[in-house]
C-alpha positions as CSV (number, residue, x, y, z in Angstrom):
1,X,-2.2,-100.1,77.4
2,X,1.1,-100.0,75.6
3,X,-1.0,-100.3,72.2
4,X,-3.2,-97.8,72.8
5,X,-0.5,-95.2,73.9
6,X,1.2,-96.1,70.6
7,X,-2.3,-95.8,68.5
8,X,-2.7,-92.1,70.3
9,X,0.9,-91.1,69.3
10,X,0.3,-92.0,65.8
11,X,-3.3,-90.5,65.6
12,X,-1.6,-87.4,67.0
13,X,1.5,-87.9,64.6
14,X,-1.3,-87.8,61.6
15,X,-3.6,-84.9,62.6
16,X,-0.5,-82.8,63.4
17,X,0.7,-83.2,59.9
18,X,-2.7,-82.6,58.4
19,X,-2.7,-78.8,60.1
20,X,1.3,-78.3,59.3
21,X,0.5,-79.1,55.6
22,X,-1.1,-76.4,54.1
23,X,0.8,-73.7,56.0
24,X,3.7,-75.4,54.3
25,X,2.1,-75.1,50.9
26,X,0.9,-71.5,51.4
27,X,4.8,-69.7,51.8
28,X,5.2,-70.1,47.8
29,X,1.9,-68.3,47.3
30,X,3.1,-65.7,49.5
31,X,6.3,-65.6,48.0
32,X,4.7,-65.0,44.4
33,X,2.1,-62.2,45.8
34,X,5.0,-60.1,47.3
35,X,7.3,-60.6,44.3
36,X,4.6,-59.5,42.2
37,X,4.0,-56.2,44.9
38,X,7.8,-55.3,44.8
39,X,7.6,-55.6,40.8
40,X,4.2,-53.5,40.6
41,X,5.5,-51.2,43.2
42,X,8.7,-50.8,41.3
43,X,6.8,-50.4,38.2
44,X,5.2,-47.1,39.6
45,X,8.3,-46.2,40.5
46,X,9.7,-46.3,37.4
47,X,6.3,-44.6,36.0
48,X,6.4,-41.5,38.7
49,X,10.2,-41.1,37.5
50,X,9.8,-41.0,34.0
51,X,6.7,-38.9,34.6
52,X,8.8,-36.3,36.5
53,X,11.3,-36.0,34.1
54,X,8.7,-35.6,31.0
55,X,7.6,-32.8,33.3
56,X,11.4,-31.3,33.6
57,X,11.9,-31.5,30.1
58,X,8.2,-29.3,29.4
59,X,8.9,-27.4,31.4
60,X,12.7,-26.7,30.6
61,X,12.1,-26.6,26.7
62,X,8.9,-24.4,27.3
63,X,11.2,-21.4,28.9
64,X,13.6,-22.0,25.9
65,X,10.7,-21.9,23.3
66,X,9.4,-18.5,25.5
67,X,13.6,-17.3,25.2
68,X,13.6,-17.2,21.5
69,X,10.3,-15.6,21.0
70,X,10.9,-13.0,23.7
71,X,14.3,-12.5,21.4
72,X,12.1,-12.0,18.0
73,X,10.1,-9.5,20.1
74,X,12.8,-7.6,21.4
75,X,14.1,-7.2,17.8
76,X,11.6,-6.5,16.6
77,X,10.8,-4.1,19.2
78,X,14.1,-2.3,18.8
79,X,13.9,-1.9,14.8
80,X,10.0,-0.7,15.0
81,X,11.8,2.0,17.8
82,X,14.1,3.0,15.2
83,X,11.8,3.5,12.4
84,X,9.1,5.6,14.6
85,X,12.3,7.8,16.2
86,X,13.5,8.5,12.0
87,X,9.4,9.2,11.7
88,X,9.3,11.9,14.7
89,X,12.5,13.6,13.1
90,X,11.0,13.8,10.1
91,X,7.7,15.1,11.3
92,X,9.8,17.4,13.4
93,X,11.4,18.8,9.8
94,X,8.9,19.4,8.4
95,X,6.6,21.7,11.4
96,X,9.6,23.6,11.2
97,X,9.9,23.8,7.5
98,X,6.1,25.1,7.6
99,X,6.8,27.9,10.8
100,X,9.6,28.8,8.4
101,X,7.5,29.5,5.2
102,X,4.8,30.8,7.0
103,X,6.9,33.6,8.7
104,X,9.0,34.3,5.9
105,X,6.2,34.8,3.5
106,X,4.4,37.1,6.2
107,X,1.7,35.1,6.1
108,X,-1.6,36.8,6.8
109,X,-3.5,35.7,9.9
110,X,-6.8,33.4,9.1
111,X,-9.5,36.7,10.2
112,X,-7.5,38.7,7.5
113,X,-8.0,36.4,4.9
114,X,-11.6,36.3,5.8
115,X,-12.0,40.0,6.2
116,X,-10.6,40.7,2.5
117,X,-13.2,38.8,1.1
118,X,-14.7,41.0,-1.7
119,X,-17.8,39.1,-1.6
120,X,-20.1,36.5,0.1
121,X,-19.1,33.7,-2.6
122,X,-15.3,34.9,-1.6
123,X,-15.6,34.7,1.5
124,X,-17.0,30.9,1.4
125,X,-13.8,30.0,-1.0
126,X,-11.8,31.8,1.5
127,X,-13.0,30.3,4.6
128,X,-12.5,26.9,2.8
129,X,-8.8,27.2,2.2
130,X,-8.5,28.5,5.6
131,X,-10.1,25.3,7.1
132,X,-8.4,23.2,5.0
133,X,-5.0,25.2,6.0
134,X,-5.9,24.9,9.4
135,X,-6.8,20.9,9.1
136,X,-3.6,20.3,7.5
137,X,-1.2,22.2,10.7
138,X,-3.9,20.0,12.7
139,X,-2.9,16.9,11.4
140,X,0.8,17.3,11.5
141,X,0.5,18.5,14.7
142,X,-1.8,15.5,15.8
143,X,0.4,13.1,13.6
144,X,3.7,14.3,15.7
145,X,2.0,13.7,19.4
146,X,0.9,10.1,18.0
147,X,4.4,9.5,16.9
148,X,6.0,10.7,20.4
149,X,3.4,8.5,22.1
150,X,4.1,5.4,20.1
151,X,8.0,6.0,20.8
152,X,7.1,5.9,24.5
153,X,4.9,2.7,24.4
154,X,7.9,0.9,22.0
155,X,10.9,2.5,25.1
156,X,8.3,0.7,27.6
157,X,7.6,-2.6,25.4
158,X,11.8,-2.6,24.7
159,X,12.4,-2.7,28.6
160,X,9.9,-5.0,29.8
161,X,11.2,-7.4,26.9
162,X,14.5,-6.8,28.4
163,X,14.0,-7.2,31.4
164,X,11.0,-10.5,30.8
165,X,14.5,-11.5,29.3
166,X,16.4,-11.5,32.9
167,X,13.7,-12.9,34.5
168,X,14.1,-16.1,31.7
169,X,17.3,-16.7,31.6
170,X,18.2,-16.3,35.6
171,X,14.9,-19.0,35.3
172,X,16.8,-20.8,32.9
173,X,20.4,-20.9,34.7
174,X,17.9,-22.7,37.6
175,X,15.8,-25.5,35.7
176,X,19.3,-26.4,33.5
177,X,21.1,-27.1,37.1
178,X,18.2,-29.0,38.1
179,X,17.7,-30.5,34.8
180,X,21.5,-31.6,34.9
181,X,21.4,-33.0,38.2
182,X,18.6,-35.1,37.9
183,X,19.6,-36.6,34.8
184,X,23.0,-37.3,36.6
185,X,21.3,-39.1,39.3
186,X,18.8,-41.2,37.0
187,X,21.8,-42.0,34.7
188,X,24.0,-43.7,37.9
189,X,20.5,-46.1,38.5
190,X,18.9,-47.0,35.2
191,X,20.3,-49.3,33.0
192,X,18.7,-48.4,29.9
193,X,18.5,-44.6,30.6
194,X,19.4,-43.3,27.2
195,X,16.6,-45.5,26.0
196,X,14.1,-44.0,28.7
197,X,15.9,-40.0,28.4
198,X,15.0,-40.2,24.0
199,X,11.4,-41.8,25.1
200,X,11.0,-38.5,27.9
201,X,12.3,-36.6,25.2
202,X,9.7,-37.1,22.6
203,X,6.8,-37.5,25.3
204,X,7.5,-34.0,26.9
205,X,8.0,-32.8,23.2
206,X,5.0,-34.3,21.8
207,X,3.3,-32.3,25.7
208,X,4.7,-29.0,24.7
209,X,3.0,-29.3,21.0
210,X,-0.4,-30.5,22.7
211,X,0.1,-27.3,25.3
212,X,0.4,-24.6,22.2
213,X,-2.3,-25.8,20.1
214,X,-4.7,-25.9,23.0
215,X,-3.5,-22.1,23.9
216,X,-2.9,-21.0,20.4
217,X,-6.8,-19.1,19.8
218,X,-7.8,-17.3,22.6
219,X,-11.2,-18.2,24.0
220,X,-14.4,-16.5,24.1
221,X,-12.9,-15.1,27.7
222,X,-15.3,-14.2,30.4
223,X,-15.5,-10.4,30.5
224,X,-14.4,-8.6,33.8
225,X,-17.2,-7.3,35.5
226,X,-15.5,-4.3,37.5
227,X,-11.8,-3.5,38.3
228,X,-10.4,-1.3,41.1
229,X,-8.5,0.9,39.6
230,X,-7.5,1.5,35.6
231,X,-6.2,-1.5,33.9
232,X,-7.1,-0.3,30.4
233,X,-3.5,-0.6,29.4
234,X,-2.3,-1.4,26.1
235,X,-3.0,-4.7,24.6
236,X,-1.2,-6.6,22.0
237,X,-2.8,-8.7,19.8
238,X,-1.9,-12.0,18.4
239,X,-1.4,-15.6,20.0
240,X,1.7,-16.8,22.4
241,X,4.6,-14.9,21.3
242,X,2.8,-11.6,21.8
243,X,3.1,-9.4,24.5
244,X,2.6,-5.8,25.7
245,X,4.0,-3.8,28.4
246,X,-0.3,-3.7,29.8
247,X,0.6,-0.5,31.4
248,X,-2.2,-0.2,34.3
249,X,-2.4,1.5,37.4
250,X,-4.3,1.3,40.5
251,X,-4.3,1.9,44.5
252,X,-2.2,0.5,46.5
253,X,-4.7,-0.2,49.4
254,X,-4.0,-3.0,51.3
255,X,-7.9,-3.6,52.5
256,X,-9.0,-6.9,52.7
257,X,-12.6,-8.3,51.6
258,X,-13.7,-10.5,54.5
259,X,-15.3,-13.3,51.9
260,X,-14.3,-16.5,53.4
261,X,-12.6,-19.1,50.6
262,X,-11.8,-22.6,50.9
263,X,-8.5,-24.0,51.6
264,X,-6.8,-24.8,47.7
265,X,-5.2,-28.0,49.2
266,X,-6.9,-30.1,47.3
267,X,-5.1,-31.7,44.3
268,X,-5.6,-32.4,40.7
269,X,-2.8,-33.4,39.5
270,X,-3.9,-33.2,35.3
271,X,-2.9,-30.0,34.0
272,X,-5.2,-27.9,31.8
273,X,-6.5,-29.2,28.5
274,X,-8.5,-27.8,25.4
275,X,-11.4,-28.4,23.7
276,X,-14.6,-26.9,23.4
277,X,-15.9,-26.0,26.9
278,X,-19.4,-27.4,28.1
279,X,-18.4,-26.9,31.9
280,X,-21.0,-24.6,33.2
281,X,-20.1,-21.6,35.4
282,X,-19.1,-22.6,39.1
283,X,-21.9,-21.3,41.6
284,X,-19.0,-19.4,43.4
285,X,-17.3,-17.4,40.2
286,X,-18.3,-14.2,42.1
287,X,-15.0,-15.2,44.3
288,X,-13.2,-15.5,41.2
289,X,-13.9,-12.7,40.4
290,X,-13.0,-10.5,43.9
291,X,-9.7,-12.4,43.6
292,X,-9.2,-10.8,40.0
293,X,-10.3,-7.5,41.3
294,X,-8.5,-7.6,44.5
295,X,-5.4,-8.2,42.1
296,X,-6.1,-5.0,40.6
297,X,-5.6,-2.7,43.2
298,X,-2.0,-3.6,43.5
299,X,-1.2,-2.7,39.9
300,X,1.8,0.2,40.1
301,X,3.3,-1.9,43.2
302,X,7.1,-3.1,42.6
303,X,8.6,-6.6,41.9
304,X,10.9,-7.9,44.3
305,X,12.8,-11.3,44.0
306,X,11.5,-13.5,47.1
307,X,9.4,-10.4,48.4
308,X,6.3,-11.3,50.1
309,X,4.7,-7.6,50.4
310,X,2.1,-6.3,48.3
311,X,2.7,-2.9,48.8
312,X,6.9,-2.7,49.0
313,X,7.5,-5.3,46.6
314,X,6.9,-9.0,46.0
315,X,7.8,-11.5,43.1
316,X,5.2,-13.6,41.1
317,X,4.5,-16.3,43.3
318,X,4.0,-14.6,46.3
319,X,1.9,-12.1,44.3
320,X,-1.0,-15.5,44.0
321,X,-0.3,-16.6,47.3
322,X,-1.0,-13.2,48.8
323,X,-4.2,-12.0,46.6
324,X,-5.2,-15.6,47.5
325,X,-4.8,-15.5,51.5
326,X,-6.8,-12.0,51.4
327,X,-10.1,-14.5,51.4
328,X,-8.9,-16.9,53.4
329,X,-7.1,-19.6,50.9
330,X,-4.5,-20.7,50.8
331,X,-2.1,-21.8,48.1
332,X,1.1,-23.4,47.1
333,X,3.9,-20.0,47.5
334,X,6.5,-21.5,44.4
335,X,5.4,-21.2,40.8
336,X,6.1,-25.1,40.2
337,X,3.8,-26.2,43.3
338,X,1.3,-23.5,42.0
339,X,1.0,-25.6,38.8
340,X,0.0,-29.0,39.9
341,X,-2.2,-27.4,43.0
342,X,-5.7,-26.4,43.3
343,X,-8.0,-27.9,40.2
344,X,-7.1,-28.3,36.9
345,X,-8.9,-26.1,35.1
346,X,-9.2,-26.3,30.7
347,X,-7.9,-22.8,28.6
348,X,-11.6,-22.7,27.3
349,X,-12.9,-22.9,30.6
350,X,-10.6,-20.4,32.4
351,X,-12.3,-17.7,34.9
352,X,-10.8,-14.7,36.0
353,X,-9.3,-15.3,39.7
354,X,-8.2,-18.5,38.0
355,X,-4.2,-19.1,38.1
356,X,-2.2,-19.2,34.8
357,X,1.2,-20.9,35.2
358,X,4.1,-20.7,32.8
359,X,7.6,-22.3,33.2
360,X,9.0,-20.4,36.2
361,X,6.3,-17.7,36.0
362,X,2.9,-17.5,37.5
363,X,-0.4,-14.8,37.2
364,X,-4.1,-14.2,37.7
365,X,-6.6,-14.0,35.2
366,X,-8.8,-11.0,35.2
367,X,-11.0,-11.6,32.3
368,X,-10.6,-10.8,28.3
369,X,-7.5,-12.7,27.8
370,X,-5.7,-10.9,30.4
371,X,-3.3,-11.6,33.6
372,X,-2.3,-9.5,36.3
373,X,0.9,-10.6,37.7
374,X,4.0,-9.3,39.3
375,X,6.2,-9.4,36.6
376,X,10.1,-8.2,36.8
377,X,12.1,-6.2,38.8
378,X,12.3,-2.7,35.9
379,X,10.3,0.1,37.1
380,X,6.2,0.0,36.7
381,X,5.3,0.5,33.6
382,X,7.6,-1.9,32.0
383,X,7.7,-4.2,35.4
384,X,6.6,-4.4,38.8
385,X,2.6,-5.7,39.2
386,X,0.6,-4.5,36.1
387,X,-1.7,-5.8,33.4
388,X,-0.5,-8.1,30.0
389,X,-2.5,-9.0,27.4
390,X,-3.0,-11.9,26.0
391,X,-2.9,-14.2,28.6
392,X,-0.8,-16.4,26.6
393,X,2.0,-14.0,25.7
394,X,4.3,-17.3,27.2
395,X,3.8,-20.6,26.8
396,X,0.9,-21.7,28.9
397,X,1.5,-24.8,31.0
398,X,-1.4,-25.2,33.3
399,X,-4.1,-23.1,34.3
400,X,-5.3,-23.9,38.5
401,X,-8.2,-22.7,40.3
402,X,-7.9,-22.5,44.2
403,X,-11.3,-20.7,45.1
C-alpha cells in the first residue's frame, strides 16, 4: 500500500511537471513579441512625429514663400500705380492743351466746316478731316477714362495686397509660436533631434517643391455652369504668385437649397497630387456645383476674424464651413483641419465646390481657375468675400472635397 502511494506521488510528480513545462518555456516568447510591439509601436511614433513636423515645416515655409511674393506684387503694384497716375496727368495736359487751341483759334464748329464746302468732292475731303478730328478727341477722351479705370483697379489690387499682407504675417506670428514650441518640446525628448530637424527640413522642402510644380499650370478647369450674382471680376493671369483683387458682387440672401449632402467626416489623409487626370466626373458634381454657386451669392459680404455669419461678417474658414452646412455637411471649422478632411482630391482633378487650402487660408472653387473665399478684413472690393483668379495665386497645399 505504502508502494503504491509512493508510485501515485511520483506519477503525479511527473505529469505535473509535463503541463508546468511549456508554460515555463512560453514567457520568453512572450517577452520577445511584446518587446518587438513596444519597438514597432514606438517606431510609429517616431514616424507620426517626424511626419507632423515635415507638415509644420510646409506649411510654415509655404506662408514665407507666399510673403515674399505677395511683397514683389505689392511693389510692383505700387510702381505700376505710379506710372498710370504720371499717364492720367499727362493725358489730362494735353485735353486741356487741345480745349485751349481750339478756343483760341475760334475754331469752327464741325456743320460749318461741312456747310462751306464749295463742292461735292469738298465736302467728302472736308467730312474726312472732320471724322478724323472727331476720332482723334474720341480717343483721348476714351484713352483718359481707360487710364482712370486702371488707376482704380491698381488702388484696389494695392490694398488687397496690403492687406493679403496682414492677413500673412498675423498667420505667420501664429505658425512661428507654434513652430518654436514644438521644436522646443521634440528637442527635450529626442536624442538625435538635429539629425531628425535637417532630415524634416529637406523632406518638407523637397514637399513644397513637389506642391508648386504640381500647381504651377493651371488645368483644363471645369467651367462654371451658372453663378448667382456677377462674379465677372477682374482676373489676373499668370501661375502662383499672381493675384487680382476678383472684384464681384452678388446678393446677400441667406436662402438655403434643401439638397441633402453627406457628412465630410470621412478622412483621406494624402493631400492633393498632380498628374494627368483620368478620374471621371463624380455622379454627384451637380452638388459641387450648388456649393460653388451658393458661395456666390455672398460675394460683397465682409470679412470678420472668428466671425461665423455670412451676412455680417465671417473669416475664411467659417466661410467653407457655412456654404457647406447650407446642404447639410458638415466640415472641419479651422483651415488646418480643413486640409487633411474630406477626400483628397488631385489639382487636375479639382471641381468647383471642391476646397482649396493654402497655409492658414482656405476657399471654394467655382470653376475656371477661380476661388471664392472670404478673404481679409479691407472693405469689399479689395476684401471681405469676393472672387480671385487664379486659384493658385498662393501656394496650394491641398485641395479637399466634402460633398
Amino acid at each position: 500500500m505504502k508502494k503504491r502511494l509512493i508510485k501515485t506521488l511520483i506519477t503525479c510528480t511527473v505529469m505535473s511537471s509535463l503541463v508546468v513545462a511549456p508554460v515555463a518555456w512560453a514567457a520568453p516568447e512572450d517577452d520577445v513579441q511584446s518587446l518587438e510591439e513596444q519597438k514597432s509601436q514606438a517606431e510609429a511614433q517616431a514616424a507620426s512625429v517626424n511626419q507632423s513636423l515635415v507638415d509644420l515645416l510646409v506649411e510654415y515655409e509655404a506662408l514665407q514663400q507666399d510673403m515674399a511674393n505677395q511683397e514683389e506684387k505689392i511693389t510692383q503694384a505700387g510702381a505700376d500705380l505710379v506710372k498710370a497716375e504720371e499717364k492720367e496727368q499727362q493725358q489730362y495736359d494735353d485735353m486741356k492743351l487741345r480745349i485751349k487751341y481750339m478756343y483760341e483759334s475760334g475754331a469752327e464748329s464741325y456743320l460749318s466746316v461741312l456747310v462751306s464746302a464749295t463742292d461735292f468732292s469738298d465736302f467728302v475731303n472736308k467730312a474726312e478731316y472732320v471724322q478724323k478730328v472727331h476720332d482723334y478727341d474720341r480717343n483721348m477722351l476714351d484713352e483718359y477714362v481707360a487710364t482712370k479705370n486702371e488707376i482704380k483697379d491698381l488702388k484696389v489690387d494695392l490694398e488687397a495686397g496690403q492687406a493679403d499682407m496682414q492677413v500673412m504675417a498675423t498667420e505667420m506670428e501664429n505658425q512661428r509660436s507654434n513652430l518654436e514650441s514644438t521644436l522646443t518640446e521634440m528637442e527635450s525628448q529626442i536624442a538625435d533631434f538635429d539629425d531628425q530637424l535637417a532630415a524634416a527640413r529637406e523632406a518638407a522642402a523637397a514637399q513644397l517643391e513637389e506642391l508648386n510644380n504640381q500647381t504651377e499650370t493651371p488645368a483644363s478647369d471645369q467651367v462654371i455652369e451658372s453663378v448667382a450674382g456677377n462674379t465677372g471680376g477682374g482676373s489676373s493671369s499668370g501661375n502662383s504668385g499672381s493675384n487680382s483683387s476678383g472684384s464681384s458682387s452678388g446678393s446677400s440672401g441667406a436662402t438655403s437649397d434643401s439638397s441633402s449632402g453627406s457628412s465630410g467626416g470621412s478622412s483621406d489623409s494624402g493631400s492633393s497630387s498632380g498628374g494627368s487626370s483620368s478620374a471621371s466626373k463624380p455622379s454627384n458634381a451637380s452638388l459641387g456645383q450648388q456649393i460653388a454657386n451658393k458661395g456666390c451669392e455672398y460675394i460683397g459680404n465682409k470679412y470678420v476674424y472668428g466671425g461665423n455669419s455670412l451676412t455680417n461678417g465671417i473669416d475664411c474658414s467659417g466661410f467653407v464651413y457655412q456654404i457647406h452646412k447650407l446642404f447639410g455637411i458638415t466640415t472641419p471649422r479651422t483651415s488646418s483641419a480643413l486640409r487633411s478632411g474630406g477626400k483628397a482630391v488631385s489639382w487636375d482633378d479639382k471641381l468647383p465646390g471642391d476646397v482649396i487650402c493654402y497655409s492658414g487660408h482656405v476657399a471654394i472653387y467655382i470653376g475656371n481657375n477661380t476661388i471664392v473665399h472670404a478673404s481679409n478684413s479691407a472693405p469689399y472690393p479689395a476684401g471681405g468675400i469676393k472672387t480671385t483668379s487664379p486659384a493658385n495665386y498662393k501656394t496650394v497645399l491641398a485641395v479637399r472635397r466634402y460633398w
